[in-house]
C-alpha positions as CSV (number, residue, x, y, z in Angstrom):
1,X,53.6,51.7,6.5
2,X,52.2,50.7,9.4
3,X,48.5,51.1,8.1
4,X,49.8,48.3,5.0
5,X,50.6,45.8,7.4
6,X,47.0,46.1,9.4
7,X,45.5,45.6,5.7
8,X,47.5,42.6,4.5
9,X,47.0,41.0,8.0
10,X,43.4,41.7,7.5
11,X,43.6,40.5,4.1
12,X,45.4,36.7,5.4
13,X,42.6,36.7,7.6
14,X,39.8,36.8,5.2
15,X,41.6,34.5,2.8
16,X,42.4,32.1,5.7
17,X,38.1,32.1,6.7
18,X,37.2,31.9,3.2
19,X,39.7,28.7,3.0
20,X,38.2,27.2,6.0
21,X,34.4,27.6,4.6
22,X,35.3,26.1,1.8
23,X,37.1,23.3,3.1
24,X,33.9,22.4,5.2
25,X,31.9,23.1,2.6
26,X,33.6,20.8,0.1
27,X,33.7,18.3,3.1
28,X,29.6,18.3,3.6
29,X,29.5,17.9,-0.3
30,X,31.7,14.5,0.2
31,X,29.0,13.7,2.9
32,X,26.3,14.5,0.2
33,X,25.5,17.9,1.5
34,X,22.7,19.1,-0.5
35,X,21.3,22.6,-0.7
36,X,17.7,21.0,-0.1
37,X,18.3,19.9,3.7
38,X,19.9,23.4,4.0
39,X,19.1,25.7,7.0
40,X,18.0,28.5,4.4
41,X,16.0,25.6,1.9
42,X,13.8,24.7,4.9
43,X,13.5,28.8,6.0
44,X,12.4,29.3,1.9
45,X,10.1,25.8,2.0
46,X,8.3,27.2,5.5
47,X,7.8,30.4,4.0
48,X,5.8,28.9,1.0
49,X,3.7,26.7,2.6
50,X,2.6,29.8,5.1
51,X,1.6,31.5,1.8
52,X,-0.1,28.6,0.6
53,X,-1.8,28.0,3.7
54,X,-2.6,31.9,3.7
55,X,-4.1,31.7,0.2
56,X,-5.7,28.5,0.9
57,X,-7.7,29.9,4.2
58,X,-8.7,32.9,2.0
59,X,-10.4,30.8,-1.0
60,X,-12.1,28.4,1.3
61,X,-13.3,31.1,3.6
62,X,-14.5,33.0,0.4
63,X,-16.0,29.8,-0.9
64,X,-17.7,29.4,2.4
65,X,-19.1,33.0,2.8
66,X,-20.3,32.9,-1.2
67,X,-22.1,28.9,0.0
68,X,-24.0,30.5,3.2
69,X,-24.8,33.9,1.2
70,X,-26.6,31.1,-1.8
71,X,-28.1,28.9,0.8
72,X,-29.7,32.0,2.7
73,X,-30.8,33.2,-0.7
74,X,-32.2,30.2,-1.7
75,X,-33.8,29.5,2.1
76,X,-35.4,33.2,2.2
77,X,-39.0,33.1,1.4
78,X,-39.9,36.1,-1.2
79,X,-42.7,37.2,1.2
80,X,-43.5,40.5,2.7
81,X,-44.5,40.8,6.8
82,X,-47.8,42.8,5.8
83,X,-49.1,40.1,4.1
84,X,-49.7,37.5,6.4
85,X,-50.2,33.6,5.1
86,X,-51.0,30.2,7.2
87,X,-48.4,29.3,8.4
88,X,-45.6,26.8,6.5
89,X,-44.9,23.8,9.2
90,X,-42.1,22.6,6.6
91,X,-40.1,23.0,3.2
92,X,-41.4,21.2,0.2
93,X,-38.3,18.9,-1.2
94,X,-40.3,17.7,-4.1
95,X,-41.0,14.4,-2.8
96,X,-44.9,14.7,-1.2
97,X,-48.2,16.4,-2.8
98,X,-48.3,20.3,-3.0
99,X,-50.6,22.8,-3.3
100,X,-50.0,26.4,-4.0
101,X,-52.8,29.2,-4.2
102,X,-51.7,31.5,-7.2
103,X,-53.2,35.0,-6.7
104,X,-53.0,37.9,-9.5
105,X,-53.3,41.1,-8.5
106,X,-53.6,44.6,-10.1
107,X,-50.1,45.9,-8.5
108,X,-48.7,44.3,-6.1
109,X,-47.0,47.3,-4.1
110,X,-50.3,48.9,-3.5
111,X,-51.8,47.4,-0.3
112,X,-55.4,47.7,-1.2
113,X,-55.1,46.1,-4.7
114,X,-58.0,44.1,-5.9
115,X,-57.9,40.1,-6.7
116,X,-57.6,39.8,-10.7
117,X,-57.6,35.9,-10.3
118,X,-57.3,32.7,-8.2
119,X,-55.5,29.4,-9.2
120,X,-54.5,26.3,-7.2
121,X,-51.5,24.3,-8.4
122,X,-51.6,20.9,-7.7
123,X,-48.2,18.9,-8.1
124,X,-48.1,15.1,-7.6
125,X,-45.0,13.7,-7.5
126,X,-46.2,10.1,-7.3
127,X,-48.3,10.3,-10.6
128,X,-45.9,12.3,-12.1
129,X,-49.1,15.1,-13.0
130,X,-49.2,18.8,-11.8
131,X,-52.7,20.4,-12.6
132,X,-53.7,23.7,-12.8
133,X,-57.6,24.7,-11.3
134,X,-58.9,28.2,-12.0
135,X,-61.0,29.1,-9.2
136,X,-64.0,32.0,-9.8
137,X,-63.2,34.9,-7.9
138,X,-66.6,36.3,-7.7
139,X,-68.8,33.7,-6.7
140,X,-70.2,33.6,-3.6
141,X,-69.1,31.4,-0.3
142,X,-68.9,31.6,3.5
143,X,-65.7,33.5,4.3
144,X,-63.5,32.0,6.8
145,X,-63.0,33.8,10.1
146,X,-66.8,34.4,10.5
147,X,-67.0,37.1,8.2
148,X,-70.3,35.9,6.2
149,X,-71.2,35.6,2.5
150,X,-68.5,36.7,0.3
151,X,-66.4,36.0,-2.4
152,X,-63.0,35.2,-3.1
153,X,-62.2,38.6,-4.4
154,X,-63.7,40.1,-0.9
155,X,-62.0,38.0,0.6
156,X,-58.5,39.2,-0.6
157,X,-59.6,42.9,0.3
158,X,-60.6,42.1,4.0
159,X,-57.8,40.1,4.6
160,X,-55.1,39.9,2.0
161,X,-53.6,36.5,1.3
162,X,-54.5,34.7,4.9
163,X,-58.2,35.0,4.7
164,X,-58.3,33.9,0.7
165,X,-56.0,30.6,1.9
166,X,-58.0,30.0,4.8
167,X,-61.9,30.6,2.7
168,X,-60.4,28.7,-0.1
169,X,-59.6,25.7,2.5
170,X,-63.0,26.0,4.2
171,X,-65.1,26.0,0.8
172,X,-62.8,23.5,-1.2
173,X,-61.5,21.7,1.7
174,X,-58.3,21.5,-0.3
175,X,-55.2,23.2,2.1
176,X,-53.0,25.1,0.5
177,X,-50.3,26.4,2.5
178,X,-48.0,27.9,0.1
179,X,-49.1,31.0,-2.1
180,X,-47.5,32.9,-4.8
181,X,-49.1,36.6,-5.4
182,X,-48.1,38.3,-8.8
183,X,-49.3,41.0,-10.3
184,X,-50.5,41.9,-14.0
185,X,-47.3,43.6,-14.9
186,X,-45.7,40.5,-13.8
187,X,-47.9,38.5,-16.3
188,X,-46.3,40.8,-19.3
189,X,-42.9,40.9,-18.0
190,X,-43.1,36.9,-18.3
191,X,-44.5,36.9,-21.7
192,X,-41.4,39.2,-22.7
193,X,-39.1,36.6,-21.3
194,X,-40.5,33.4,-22.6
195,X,-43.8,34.4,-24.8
196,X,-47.2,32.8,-25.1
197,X,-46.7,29.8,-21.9
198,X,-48.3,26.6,-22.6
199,X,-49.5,26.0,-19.3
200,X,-49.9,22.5,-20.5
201,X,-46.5,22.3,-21.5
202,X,-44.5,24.4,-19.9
203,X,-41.4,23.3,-21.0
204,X,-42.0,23.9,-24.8
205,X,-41.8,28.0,-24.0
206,X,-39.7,27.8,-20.8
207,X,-36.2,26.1,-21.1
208,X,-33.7,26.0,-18.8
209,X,-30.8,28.5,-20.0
210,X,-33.8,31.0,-19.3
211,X,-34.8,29.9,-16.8
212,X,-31.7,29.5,-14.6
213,X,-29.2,31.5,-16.5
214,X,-31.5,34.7,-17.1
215,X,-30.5,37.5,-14.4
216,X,-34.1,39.5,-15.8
217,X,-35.7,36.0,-14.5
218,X,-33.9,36.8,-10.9
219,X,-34.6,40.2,-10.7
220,X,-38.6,39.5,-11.4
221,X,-38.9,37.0,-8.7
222,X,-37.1,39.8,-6.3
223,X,-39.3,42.9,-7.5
224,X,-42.5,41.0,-8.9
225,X,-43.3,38.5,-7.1
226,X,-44.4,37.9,-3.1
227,X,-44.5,34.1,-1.8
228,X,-44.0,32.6,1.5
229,X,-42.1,29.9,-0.7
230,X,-37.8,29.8,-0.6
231,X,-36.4,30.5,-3.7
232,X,-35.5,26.5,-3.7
233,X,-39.1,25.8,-3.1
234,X,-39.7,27.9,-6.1
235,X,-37.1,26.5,-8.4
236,X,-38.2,23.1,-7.0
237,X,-41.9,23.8,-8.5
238,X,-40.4,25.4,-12.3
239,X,-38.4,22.5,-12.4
240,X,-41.0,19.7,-11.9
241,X,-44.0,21.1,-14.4
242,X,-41.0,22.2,-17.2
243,X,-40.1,18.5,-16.5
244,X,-41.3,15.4,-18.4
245,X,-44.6,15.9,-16.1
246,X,-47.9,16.3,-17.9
247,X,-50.1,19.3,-16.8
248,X,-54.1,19.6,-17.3
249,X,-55.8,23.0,-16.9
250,X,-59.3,23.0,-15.6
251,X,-61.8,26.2,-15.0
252,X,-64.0,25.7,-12.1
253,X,-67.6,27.4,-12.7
254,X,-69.6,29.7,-9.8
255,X,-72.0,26.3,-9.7
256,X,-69.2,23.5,-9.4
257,X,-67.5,26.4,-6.5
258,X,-70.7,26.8,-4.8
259,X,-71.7,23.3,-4.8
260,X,-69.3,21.7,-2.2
261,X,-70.7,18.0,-3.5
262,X,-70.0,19.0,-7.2
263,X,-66.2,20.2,-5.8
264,X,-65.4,17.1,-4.2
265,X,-66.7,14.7,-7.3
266,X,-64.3,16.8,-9.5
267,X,-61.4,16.8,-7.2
268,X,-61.1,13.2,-6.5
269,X,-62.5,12.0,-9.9
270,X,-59.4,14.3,-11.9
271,X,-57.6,15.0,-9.8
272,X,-56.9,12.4,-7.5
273,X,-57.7,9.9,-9.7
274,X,-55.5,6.9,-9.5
275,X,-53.7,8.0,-6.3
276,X,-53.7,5.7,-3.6
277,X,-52.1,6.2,-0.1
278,X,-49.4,4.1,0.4
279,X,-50.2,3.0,3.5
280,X,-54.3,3.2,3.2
281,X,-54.3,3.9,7.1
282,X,-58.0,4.4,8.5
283,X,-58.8,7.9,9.2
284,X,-61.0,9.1,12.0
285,X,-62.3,12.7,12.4
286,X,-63.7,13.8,14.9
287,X,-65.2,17.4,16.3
288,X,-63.7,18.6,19.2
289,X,-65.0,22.6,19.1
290,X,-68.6,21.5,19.3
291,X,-69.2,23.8,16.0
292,X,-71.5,22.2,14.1
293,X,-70.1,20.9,10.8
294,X,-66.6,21.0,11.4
295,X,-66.1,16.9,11.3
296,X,-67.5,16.6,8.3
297,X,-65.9,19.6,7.0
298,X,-62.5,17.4,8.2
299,X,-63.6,14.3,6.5
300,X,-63.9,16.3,2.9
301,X,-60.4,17.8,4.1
302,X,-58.8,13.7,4.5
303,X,-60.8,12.7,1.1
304,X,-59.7,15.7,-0.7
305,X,-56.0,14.9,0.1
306,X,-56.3,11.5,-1.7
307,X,-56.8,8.9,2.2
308,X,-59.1,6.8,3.3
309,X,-61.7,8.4,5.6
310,X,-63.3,5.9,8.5
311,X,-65.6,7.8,9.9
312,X,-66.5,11.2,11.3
313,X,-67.9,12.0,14.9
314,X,-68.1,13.9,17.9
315,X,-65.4,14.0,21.3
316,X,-66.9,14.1,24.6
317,X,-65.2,17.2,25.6
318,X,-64.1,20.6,24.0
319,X,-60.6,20.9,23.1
320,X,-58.8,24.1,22.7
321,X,-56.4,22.9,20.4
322,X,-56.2,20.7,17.3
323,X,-53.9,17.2,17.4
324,X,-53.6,13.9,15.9
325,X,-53.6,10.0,17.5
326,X,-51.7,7.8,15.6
327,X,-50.7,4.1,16.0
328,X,-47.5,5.7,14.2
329,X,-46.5,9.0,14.6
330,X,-44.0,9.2,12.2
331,X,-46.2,7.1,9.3
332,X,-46.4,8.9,6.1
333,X,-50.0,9.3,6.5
334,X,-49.2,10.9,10.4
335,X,-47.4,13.6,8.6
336,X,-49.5,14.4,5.9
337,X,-52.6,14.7,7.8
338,X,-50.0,17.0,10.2
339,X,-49.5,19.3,6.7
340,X,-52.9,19.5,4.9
341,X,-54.6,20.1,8.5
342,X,-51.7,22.7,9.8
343,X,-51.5,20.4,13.2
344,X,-48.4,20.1,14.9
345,X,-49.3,18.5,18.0
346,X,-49.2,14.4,17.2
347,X,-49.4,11.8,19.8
348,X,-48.8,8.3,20.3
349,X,-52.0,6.4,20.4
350,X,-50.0,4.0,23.2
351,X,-49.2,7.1,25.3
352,X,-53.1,8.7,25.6
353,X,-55.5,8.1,27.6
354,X,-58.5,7.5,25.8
355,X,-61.5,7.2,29.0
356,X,-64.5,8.3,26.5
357,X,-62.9,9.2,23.2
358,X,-63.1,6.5,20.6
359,X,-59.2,7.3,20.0
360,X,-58.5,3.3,19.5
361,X,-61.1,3.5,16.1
362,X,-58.8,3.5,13.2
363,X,-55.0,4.0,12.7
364,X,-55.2,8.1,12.7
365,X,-57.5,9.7,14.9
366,X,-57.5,13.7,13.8
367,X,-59.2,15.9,16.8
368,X,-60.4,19.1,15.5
369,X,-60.5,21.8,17.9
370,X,-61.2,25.2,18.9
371,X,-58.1,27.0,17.2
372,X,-59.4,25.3,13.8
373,X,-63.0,26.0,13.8
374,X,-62.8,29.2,15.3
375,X,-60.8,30.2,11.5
376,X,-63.7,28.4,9.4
């Protein structure tokens, strides 16, 4: 009896509190309660934007990790630490002249391979042309480096890729920085992926959807192919001679190789023909390494590269190392002689001290010294 009454109390209690919530309930309603402005609507709304920040943080940082993994791909240069190459002072981006030494190989993962051939591809931006030189691997030349008579294709097995660059710039006078090395089972693996190439027209063999969507075409560049070039650079160079760019192929003969005077009349006279420098800044040369040759050797360097050559001549001193004068450092011309010559080092005519040196004779004074004729 007792335990009935301790329930219906209980009971009137429960009733009593359920009345009461629903007597302030029903008054927050006539205030416009609404379950939106609720304590457990804004508990639910912070919840979801936590997971939607969460999720967000997690596809940007995925985005951002996939963007850095691409642009280090694209950066890295396909090159291997044995083989040595000049040195790169910058990354072509498709706007300034280009010239890349094609080597062919037997295999390229045997270290002593021997040459199979030598090509220089030219790419002019401003005429719109690329051209494609086939230099004769056997004829002979001074080797760079002081290594005597020679031929391209010694050249390759004394010193791998550096000493063909560097005897290629020395005989041609034509600086080539950049190299690709490939290998004759890299040639037939690219005529199973595109066929017979046009080299004059690349684009008829070579279109884009195999180019950039084909994973074989990846997978080559990774396994078949050694350059000090990024994969950017390389992607750069498809995509401007599969462009609307006309390409001309030329064979250089042992004679025209030999004869440095033959060279130069072909070079300028089809290659260079109708390129102008923009500027047409004066170009001085002169010998600072007291090596006999070497400033006329950098005057056929400044011609070959399409500028206008003042005059060639002698400093008063030896200099160890190489640098430019220039009434404008930063002038188009400054920083092309900077490339094709491999010098860094460029001063302000206004800040040097000329004394002797005929530094104030034309607008680019290019001092050749001791760490450049030393290598030719």
């Amino acid at each position: 009896m007792h335990s009935k009454r301790v329930y219906a109390i209980i009971l009137l209690v429960m009733l009593a509190r359920s009345a009461k919530k629903s007597k302030k309930i029903s008054a927050k309603r006539k205030e416009g309660f609404s379950w939106k402005k609720s304590k457990a609507a804004r508990k639910a709304r912070k919840k979801i934007r936590f997971l939607f920040f969460a999720v967000l943080s997690l596809v940007l940082t995925t985005l951002l990790l996939t963007a850095f993994s691409i642009y280090k791909f694209a950066k890295a240069p396909l090159i291997s630490a044995s083989l040595g190459s000049i040195e790169k002072n910058e990354e072509w981006q498709g706007e300034d002249d280009l010239n890349v030494l094609f080597l062919v190989v037997g295999d390229i993962n045997k270290t002593t391979s021997s040459l199979k051939g030598a090509y220089i591809l030219k790419i002019v931006p401003q005429s719109q042309n690329y051209f494609i030189v086939n230099l004769p691997i056997f004829a002979d030349c001074d080797l760079a480096e002081r290594y005597g008579e020679g031929s391209l294709s010694k050249a390759f097995v004394i010193g791998n890729v550096r000493l063909t660059q560097e005897t290629v710039f020395k005989q041609l006078a034509v600086y080539s920085n950049s190299y690709v090395l490939i290998d004759e089972k890299g040639i037939s693996e690219i005529k199973e992926m595109f066929g017979e190439v046009d080299l004059k027209d690349i684009s008829k063999n070579v279109s884009a959807t195999k180019l950039y969507l084909n994973p074989n075409f990846l997978k080559f560049l990774k396994t078949r192919v050694k350059s000090n070039l990024s994969m950017g650079e390389i992607f750069r160079v498809l995509g401007f001679v599969r462009g609307e760019n006309s390409g001309k192929v030329f064979e250089i003969n042992e004679e025209s190789f030999k004869d440095r005077e033959l060279f130069d009349v072909f070079w300028k006279s089809y290659i260079l023909r109708g390129i102008t420098g923009e500027e047409n800044a004066r170009i001085m040369i002169l010998n600072g390494a007291e090596i006999a040759g070497l400033a006329g050797w950098g005057g056929r360097v400044v011609e070959n590269s399409g500028l206008t050559l003042l005059d060639v001549g002698n400093t008063e001193k030896k200099y160890e190392k190489s640098f430019l004068v220039s009434v404008d450092p930063l002038s188009k011309t400054s920083q092309k002689l900077s490339r094709v010559f491999g010098i860094a080092e460029i001063k302000d005519r206004d800040a040097v001290e000329s004394g002797t040196e005929p530094f104030f004779r034309g607008e680019v004074v290019v001092i050749l010294g001791l760490d450049i004729g030393n290598v030719l």
